[in-house]
C-alpha positions in Angstrom: 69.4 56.0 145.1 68.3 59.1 142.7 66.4 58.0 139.9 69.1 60.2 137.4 71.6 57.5 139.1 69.6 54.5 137.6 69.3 55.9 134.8 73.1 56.8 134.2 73.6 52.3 134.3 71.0 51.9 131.4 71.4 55.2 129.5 73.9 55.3 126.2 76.8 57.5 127.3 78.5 59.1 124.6 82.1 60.7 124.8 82.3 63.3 122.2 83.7 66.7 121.4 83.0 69.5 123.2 81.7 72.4 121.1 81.4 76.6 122.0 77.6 75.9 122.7 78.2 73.3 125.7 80.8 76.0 127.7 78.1 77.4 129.6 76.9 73.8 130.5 80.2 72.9 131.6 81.1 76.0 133.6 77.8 75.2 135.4 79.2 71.9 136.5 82.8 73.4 136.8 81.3 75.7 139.4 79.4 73.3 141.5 82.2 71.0 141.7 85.3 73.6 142.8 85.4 76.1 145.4 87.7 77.8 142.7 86.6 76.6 139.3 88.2 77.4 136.1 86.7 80.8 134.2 84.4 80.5 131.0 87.3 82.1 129.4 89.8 79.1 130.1 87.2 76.7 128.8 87.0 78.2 125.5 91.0 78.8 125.1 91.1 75.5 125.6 89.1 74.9 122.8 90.7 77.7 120.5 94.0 76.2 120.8 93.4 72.8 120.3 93.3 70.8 123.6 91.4 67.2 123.4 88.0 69.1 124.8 85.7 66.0 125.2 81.9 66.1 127.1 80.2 63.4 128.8 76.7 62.9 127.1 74.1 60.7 128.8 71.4 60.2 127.2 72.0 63.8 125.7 72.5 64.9 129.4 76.2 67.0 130.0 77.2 64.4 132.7 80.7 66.3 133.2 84.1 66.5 130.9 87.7 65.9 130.1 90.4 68.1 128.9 93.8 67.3 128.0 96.7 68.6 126.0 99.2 67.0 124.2 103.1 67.7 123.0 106.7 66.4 123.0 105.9 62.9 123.7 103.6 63.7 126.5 99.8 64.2 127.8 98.8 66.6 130.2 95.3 65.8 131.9 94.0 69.2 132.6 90.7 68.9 134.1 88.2 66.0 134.6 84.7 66.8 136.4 81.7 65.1 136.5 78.2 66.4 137.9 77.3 65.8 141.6 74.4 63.8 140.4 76.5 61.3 137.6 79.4 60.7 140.6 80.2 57.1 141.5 79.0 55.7 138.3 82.5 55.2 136.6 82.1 58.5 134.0 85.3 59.9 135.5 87.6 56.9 134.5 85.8 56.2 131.2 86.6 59.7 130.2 90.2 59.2 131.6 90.7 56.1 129.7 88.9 57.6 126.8 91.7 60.4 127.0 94.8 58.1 128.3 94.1 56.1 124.6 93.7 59.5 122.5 97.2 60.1 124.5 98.7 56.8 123.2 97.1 56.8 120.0 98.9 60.3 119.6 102.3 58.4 120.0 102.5 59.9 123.7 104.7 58.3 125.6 103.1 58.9 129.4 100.5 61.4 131.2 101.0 63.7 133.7 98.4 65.7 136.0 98.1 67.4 139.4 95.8 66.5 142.0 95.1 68.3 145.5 96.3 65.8 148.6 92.9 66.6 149.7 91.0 65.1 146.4 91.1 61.7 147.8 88.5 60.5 145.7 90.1 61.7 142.6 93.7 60.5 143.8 92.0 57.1 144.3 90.7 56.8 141.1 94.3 58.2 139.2 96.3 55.4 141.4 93.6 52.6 140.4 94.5 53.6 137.0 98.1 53.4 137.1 99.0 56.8 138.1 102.6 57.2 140.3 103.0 60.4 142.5 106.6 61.8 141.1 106.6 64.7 143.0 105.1 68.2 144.4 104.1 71.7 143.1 104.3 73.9 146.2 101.7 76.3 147.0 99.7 75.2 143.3 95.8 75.6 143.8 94.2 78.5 145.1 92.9 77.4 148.5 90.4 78.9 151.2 93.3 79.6 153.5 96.5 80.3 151.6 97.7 77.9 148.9 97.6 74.2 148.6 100.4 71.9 146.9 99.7 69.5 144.2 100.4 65.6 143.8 102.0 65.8 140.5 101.5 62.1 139.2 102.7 60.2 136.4 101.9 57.4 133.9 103.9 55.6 131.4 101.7 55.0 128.2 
């Protein structure tokens, strides 16, 4: 086990906003993590217009990130990534709950997102959470080969 592992299960993590200075942190991890990651550009429309932009902090460490929007009675989880070095230590759902509850708090009434069939981790951990599959976007994500379809799933809040 790494030693930034251990230290992720005895280190204060922090959920908090995302601000213009911690884009280029982000797109870092962004680009490690997908073959076709989102531009520096989305990330700071995102913030621009609004969006629920959080970071993961550990121990003042950008351990990865959440993004969601919000409208007409429902939440849209738009990205969720954490660094290759912070995975498997349950960041990814605490920023999902942390973002599921801004949702509910919002008086949403349930969440949607897409996830590639071939993201079985992160289809895993959406279904653990309470996440149904309600249907398919064909041809959605940018693939090597092509275009690949999206799990579009669904939560009631």
């Amino acid at each position: 086990m790494s030693s930034v592992k251990q230290e992720v299960e005895f280190a204060s993590v922090e959920i908090r906003p995302m601000h213009e200075l911690d884009v280029p942190a982000i797109v870092v991890i962004e680009r490690a993590a997908y073959q076709f990651p989102w531009s520096e550009g989305i990330f700071r429309d995102c913030l621009r217009v609004g969006y629920v932009c959080r970071v993961i902090d550990v121990g003042g460490d950008m351990a990865g990130y959440g993004i969601m929007s919000t409208g007409a009675g429902e939440a849209h989880i738009l990205n969720v990534c954490v660094a290759d070095e912070y995975r498997g230590r349950g960041l990814a759902r605490r920023v999902l709950a942390y973002l599921l509850e801004r949702a509910r708090a919002a008086g949403m009434h349930e969440a949607f997102l897409e996830v590639r069939p071939s993201n079985t981790t992160a289809a895993r951990l959406y279904h653990s959470m309470g996440f149904e599959q309600v249907g398919v976007r064909r041809g959605y994500y940018q693939a090597t080969v092509g275009r690949e379809d999206a799990a579009v799933l669904r939560r009631v809040l």
